[in-house]
N, C-alpha and C positions, 0 to 999 in steps of 0.2 A: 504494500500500500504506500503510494506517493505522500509524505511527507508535506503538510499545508505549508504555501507559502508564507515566509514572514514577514510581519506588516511591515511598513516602513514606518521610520519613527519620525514624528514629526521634529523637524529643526534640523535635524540630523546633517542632513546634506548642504545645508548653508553654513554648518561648524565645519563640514570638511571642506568647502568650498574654499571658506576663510581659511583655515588651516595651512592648504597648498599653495594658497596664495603669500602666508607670510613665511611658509617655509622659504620659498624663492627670495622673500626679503632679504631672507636671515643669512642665504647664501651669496646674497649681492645684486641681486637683478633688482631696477627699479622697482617703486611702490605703482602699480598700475588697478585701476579699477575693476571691478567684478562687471562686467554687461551680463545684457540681455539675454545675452544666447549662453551663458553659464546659468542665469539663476533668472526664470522668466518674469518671478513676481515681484513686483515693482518694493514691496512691503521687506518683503526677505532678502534683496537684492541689495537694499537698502542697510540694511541688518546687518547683513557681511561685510559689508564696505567698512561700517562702523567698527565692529569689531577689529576689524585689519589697522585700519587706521589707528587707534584709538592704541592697538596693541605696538603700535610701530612708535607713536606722539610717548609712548612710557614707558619704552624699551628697557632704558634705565634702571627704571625703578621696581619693575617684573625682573629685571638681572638679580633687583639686591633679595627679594624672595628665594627666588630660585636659588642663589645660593645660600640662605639662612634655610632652606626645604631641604635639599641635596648636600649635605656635607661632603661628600664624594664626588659631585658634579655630576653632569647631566651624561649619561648612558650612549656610547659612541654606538653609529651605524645604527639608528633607534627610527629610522622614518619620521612619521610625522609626530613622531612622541613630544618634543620641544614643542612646538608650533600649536598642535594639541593644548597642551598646557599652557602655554599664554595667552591662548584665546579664551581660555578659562578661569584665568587668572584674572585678565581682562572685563569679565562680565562679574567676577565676583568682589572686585575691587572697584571699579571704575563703573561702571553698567548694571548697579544691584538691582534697579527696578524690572529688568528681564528673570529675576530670580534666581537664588541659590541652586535649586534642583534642577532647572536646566544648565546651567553653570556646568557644574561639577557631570553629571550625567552624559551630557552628549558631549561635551570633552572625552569621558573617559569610552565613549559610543565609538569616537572617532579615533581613538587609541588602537582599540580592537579592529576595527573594521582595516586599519593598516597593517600590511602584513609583516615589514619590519619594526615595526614596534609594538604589537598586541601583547609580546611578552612581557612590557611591560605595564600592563594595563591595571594591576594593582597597587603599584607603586604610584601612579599617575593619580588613581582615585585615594589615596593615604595622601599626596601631599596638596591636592583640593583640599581636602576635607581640614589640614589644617591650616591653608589659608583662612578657611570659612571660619574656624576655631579662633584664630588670633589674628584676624585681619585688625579688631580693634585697636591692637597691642605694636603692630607692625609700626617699625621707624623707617617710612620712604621720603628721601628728602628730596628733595626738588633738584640739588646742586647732579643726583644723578643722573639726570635727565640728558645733560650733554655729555661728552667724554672727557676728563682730566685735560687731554692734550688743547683739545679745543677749547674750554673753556677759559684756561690760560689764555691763550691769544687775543682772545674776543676781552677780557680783562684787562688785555695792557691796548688795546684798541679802543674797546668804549666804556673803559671805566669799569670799578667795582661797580657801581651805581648802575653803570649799563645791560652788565652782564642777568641780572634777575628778569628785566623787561623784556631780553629775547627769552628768557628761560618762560615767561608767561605768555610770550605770539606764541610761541611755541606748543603749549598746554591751550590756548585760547584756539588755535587753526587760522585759516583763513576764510574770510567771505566771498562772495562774486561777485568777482567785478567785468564790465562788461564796457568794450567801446563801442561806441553807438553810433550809426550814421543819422544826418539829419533827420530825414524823415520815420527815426527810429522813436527818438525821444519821448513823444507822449507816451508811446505802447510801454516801453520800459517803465516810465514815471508810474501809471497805471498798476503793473503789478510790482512796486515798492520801491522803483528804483532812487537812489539820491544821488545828483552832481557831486563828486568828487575833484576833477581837477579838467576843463577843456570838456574833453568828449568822454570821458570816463566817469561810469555811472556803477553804483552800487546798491548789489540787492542783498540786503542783511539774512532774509529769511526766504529763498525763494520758493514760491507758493506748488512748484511742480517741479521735474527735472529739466535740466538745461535742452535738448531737444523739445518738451511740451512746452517749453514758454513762447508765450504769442512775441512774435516778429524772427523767430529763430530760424525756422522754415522761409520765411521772406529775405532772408540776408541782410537785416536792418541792424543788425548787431554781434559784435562775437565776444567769446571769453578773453579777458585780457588783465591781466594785475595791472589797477592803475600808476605802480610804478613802473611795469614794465612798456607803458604805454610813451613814458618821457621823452626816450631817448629819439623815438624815430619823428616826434614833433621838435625836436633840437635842429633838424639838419633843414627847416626851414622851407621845403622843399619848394620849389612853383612848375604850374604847368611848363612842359616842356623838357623839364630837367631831367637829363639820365642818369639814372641811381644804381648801383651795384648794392644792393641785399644784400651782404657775406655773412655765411652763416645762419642763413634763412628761415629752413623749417622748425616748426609746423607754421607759421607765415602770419603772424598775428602782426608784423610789421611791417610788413611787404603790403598787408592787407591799407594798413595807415597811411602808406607810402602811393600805393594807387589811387587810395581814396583823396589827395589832399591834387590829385592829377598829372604825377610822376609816370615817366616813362620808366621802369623796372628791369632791372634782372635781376633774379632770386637765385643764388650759388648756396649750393649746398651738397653736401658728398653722401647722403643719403637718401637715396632710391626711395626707399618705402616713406619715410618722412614726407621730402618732396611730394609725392604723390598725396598725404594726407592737404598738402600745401596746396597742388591744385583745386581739389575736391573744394577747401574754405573759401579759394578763390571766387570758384565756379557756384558756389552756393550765395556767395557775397554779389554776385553781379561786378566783380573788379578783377578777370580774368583778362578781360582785351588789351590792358594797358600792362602786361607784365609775362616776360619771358622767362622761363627755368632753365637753369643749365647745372647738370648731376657735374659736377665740376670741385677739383680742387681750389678752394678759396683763396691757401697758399699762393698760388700761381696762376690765377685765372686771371684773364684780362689784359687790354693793350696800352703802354704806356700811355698817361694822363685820358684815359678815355672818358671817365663819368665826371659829372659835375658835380654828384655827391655818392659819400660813401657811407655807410652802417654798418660797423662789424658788429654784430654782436656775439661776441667771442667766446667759444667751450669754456667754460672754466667751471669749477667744482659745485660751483652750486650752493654755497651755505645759505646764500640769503633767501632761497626759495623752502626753509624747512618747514614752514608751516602749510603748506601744502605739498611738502613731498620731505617728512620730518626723515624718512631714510639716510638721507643724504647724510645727516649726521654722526651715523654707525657705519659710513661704507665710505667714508672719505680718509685719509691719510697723510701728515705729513707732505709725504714724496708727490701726493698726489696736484700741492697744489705748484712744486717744484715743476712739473711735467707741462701745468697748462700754464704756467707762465713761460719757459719756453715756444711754445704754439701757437700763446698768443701775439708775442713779439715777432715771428715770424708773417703771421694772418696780419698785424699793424704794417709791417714792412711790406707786402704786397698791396696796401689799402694807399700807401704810399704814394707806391709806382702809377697806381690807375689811376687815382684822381687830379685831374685838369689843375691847373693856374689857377687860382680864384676860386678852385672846388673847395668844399667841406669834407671833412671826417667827421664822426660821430663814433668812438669806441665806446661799448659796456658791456657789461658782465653782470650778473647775479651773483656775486662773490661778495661776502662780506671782509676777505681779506684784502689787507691792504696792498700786498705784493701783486694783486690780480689788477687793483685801480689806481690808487692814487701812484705808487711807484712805477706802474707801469705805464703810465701817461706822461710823468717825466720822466722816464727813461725813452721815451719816443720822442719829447721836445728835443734831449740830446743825442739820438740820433739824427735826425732829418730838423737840421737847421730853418731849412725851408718852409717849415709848418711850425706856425704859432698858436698859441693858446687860445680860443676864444669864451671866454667867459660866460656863463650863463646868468642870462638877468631874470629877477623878479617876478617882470611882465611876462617871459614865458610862461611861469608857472602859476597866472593868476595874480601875485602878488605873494605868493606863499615863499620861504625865506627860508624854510626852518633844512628843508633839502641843500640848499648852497653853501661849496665850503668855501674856508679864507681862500681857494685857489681860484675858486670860481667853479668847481666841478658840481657834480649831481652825485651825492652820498644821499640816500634813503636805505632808512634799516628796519625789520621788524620791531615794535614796539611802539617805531613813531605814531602818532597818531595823523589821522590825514587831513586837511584840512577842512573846513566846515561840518556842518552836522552829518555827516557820515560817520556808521559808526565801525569798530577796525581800527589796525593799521595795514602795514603795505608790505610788500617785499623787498628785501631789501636788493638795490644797486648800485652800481656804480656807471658815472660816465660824464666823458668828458668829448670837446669840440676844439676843433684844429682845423686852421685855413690855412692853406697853402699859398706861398707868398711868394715862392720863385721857382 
C-alpha cells in the first residue's frame, strides 16, 4: 500500500527560499531579491525578502549569538544549516510578531529537508530554543554590526560622532526614491511621493510594488537614490552634446542624461547588465537618443571626442549599504587597493576622450576617501590640463550640507536630505573637471 503523500507545510518553502538565498550571501554573491517566478505570492514573497534582508542588515550581531550558541563553531560542509539558522534567529530576535513557533520550526523544517545538513537538525533546534530562552539576556551591540576593520576607517573619516549614524542608515534601510520625468510628477505626488532635490522624488511607504505603481509601466519614472541622481545633473549637459556614459549599467544615468536631450553612448563591459540598460531605456521612451557599446571603458573612444564625460566608476560600494548592507561583510582591505587602481586608469581614458572645453564628472558610491576625494587630486596632478570645477549651491537647490571645502559632492548615509522628506541618502562621492588645454 502506497504511503499518503505528505502535506506541505505551510511557510516552509519561503524559509528555504530565504535560506538559499542568504547562503549565497554568506558565500559572496551579491544580496539580490526573491521575484516572482521563485515565490509567486506577493504576501510571502514579500516575507522572504525581509527575512534575507533583515538577516544580512544584522549579520553582526547573529555572528555574536552564534558564537555565544556554538562554543565549537559552526559545523563545516553542513549545507544550508548556517543560513537555516539565521533566518531563524532573524525572526526570533528581530521579526517576533511572525512568532516563536514558526521561528524555530520551519528553521529546523528547512534543516532536515537539506540533505547536507539534516544531521544536524537537533543541534539547530537546541540552539533556537535557547535563543528563544535568553534572547532577553542576550548582549548585541550595535558596534557589531560593521566589521573592526571598517569601522576604524569610517572613525578616522567621519568622526567618532559619525561612525553611530551610519551604524543607524544602516539598521534604518533605505527608502524609494524615484526620478521623475515631467509629466510624471503628479502620478508620483499622488501615491506619496515628496521632492527631494530637482527631479528626485521620494516614497517613504510605497502603497504596492515598484512594477504596480501607477506611471511605472508609462516610463514617467524610475528607481534612483537621490544621491545617486547628482552626479549626472553636475555635467550640465545641453541638447546637442555628446556624452560618453562610462561605466553605465543598469542606466539610471544614461536615463538623466537623455532625458535632459544629450546625445549618449553608454560603455559598459557587461553584456547582461547593458541589456537590462536597454530594456529601462526602451521602457522610459529615451532609447533614440542613446547608443550602447559592450566596450572597455579603459580604452574606448577617440581622442577628445565627447563634450562631456560621466564615469561612474567600480568601486567597493560602502556607501550603498543600506540597501545592499552585504557589501559590508564581503568587502576587504585589498579590495578597495584594487579599485582605486581601475579607477585611475577609467579617469585616464575619461581624459583622453573628452574635447577642449569638455566636462568630466567622476563618482563613486565609496564612502572611502582613497576612492574620492584622493583620487580626484590625484587626477588634478596628473593631467594638468583639467581643472577643478567646483560645485555651487544652486545646483543642489541651495542645499550646502553635501559640498566640501574643495568644492566636491560628499553625501553619506545618515545625512539627512533636504526638506520634508523623510530618510537619508547614499552615500557618494564626486567631483567636476574642465578641460582647459
Amino acid at each position: 500500500m502506497t504511503a499518503p503523500a505528505r502535506r506541505p507545510i505551510a511557510g516552509l518553502d519561503v524559509r528555504q527560499r530565504a535560506a538559499e538565498r542568504l547562503a549565497g550571501v554568506i558565500a559572496g554573491t551579491p544580496l539580490e531579491p526573491i521575484v516572482a517566478g521563485e515565490i509567486a505570492d506577493p504576501r510571502d514573497r514579500a516575507l522572504g525578502n525581509r527575512l534575507v534582508t533583515t538577516a544580512v542588515r544584522r549579520h553582526g550581531q547573529i555572528s555574536v549569538v552564534l558564537d555565544e550558541m556554538l562554543k565549537t563553531g559552526l559545523p563545516e560542509n553542513a549545507g544550508l544549516f548556517e543560513a537555516a539558522l539565521r533566518i531563524g534567529i532573524t525572526q526570533l530576535l528581530y521579526l517576533p510578531e511572525r512568532g516563536d513557533h514558526s521561528a524555530i520550526h520551519l528553521a529546523v523544517e528547512t534543516i532536515k529537508a537539506d540533505e547536507q545538513a539534516r544531521r544536524y537538525a537537533a543541534l539547530g533546534n537546541g540552539v533556537l530554543r535557547n535563543v528563544q530562552r535568553r534572547r532577553g539576556g542576550l548582549v548585541l551591540p550595535n558596534s557589531a554590526l560593521v566589521p573592526e576593520w571598517l569601522a576604524e576607517r569610517w572613525r578616522k573619516t567621519y568622526g567618532f560622532a559619525g561612525l553611530p549614524k551610519l551604524i543607524e542608515a544602516l539598521v534604518e534601510g533605505a527608502v524609494l526614491d524615484l526620478s521623475v520625468q515631467p509629466e510624471g510628477v503628479a502620478t508620483v505626488e499622488k501615491f506619496g511621493g515628496t521632492k527631494t532635490l530637482a527631479t528626485s522624488y521620494r516614497v517613504a511607504r510605497p502603497p504596492a510594488p515598484v512594477s504596480e505603481l501607477p506611471g511605472f509601466a508609462d516610463g514617467t519614472w524610475w528607481v534612483q537614490d537621490t544621491a545617486a541622481a547628482i552626479p549626472a545633473r553636475l555635467l550640465r549637459v545641453q541638447p546637442g552634446h555628446l556624452v560618453a556614459d562610462l561605466c553605465a549599467a543598469p542606466g539610471g544615468k544614461t536615463a538623466q542624461l537623455a532625458a535632459a536631450g544629450a546625445s549618449v553612448v553608454a560603455v559598459d563591459t557587461d553584456a547582461e547588465r547593458m541589456g537590462r540598460l536597454a530594456e529601462n531605456l526602451d521602457r522610459l521612451g529615451l532609447q533614440a537618443t542613446v547608443r550602447t557599446a559592450i566596450e572597455d571603458a579603459t580604452r574606448y573612444g577617440e581622442d577628445g571626442q565627447f563634450d562631456r564625460v560621466l564615469l561612474d566608476a567600480p568601486c567597493t560600494g560602502t556607501g550603498v549599504f543600506r540597501r545592499h548592507p552585504e557589501v559590508i561583510w564581503q568587502r576587504t582591505a585589498a579590495d578597495i587597493v584594487d579599485r582605486v587602481k581601475l579607477q585611475a586608469r577609467l579617469l585616464d581614458n575619461a581624459a583622453r576622450i573628452t574635447a577642449r572645453d569638455g566636462v568630466i564628472v567622476y563618482c563613486v558610491c565609496s564612502l572611502e576617501p582613497e576612492e574620492g576625494e584622493a583620487q580626484a587630486a590625484l587626477f588634478v596632478e596628473r593631467h594638468p590640463h583639467f581643472v577643478p570645477v567646483p560645485i555651487e549651491p544652486d545646483e543642489l537647490d541651495g542645499w550646502t550640507a553635501p559640498i566640501t571645502e574643495a568644492g566636491n559632492l560628499r553625501t553619506v548615509p545618515g545625512l539627512k536630505v533636504r526638506g520634508e522628506a523623510e530618510g537619508t541618502l547614499d552615500g557618494f562621492f564626486a567631483a567636476r573637471f574642465l578641460r582647459v588645454g
